[in-house]
VMD Tcl script that draws the C-alpha trace (Angstrom):
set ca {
  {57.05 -20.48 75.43}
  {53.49 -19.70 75.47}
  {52.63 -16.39 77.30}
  {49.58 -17.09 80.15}
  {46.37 -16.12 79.28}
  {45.19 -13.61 81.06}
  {41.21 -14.10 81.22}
  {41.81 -17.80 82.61}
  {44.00 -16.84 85.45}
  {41.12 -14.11 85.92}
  {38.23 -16.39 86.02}
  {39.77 -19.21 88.30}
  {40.79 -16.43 91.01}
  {36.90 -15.39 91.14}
  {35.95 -18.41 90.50}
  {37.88 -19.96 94.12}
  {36.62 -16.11 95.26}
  {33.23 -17.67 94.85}
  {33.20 -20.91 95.99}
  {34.96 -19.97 99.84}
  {32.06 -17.47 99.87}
  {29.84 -20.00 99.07}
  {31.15 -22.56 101.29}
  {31.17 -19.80 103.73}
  {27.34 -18.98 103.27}
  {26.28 -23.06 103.28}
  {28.21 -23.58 106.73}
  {25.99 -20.69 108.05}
  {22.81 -21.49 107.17}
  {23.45 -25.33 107.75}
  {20.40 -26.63 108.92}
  {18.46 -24.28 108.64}
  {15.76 -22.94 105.94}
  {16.48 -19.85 105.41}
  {14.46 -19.05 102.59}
  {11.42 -20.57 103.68}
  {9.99 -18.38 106.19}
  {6.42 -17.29 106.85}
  {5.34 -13.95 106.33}
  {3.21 -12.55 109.10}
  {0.81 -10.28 108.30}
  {1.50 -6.49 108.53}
  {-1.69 -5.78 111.14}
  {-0.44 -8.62 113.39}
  {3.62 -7.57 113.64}
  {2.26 -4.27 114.12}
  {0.03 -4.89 117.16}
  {2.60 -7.35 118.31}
  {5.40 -4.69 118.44}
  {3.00 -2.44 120.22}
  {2.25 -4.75 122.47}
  {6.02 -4.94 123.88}
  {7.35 -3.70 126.70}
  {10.86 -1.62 127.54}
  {12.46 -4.62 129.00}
  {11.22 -6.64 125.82}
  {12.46 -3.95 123.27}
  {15.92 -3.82 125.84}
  {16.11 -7.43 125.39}
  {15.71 -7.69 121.14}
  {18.44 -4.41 121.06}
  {21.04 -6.31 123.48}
  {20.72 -9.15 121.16}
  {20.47 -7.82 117.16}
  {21.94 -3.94 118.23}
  {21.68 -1.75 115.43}
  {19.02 -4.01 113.21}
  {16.79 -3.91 115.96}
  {17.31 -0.34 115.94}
  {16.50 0.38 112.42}
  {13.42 -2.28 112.48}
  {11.99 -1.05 115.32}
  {12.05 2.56 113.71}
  {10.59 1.18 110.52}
  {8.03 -0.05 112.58}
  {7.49 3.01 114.31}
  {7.02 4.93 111.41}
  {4.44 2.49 109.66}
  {1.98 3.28 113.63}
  {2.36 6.40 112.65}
  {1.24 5.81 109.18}
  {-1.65 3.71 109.79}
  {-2.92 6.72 112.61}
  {-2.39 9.17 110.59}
  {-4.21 7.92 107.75}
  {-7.34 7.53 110.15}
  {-7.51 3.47 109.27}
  {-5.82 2.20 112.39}
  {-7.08 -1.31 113.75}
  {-3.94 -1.14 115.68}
  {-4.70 -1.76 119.71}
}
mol new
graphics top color blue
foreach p $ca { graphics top sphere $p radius 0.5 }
foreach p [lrange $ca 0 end-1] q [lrange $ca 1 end] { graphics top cylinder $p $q radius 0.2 }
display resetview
């Protein structure tokens, strides 16, 4: 009797690893384009962010939680960047 080779039964685990992640990933982004996004320019986020309110900034935290968290304190620290360098446009 033949003993089992090893590296096969390896590679079709991962390889059924990888396709229910990949399933997984196309049922999630089904209909959508998720790599096809505009970028908007770095002066007009900026202003825009400025130009929100408490209950605005309440409402995005409620809804993403901690990534609105860290994006708004990216954000933050890229006003503070662009005042502190003396360039600021911002409003």
């Amino acid at each position: 009797m033949a003993k089992p080779n090893f590296y096969d039964s390896v590679m079709e685990g991962l390889t059924g690893e990888i396709e229910k992640i990949s399933d997984s990933l196309s049922d999630e982004f089904k209909g959508s384009a998720p790599f096809n996004k505009v970028r908007v320019p770095k002066k007009k986020l900026l202003e825009a962010y400025l130009n929100l309110d408490s209950v605005e900034k309440q409402a995005f935290m409620s809804r993403y939680g901690q990534e609105a968290l860290v994006f708004f304190g990216e954000l933050d620290a890229e006003v503070f960047k662009e005042v502190n360098n003396g360039r600021s446009s911002l409003g």
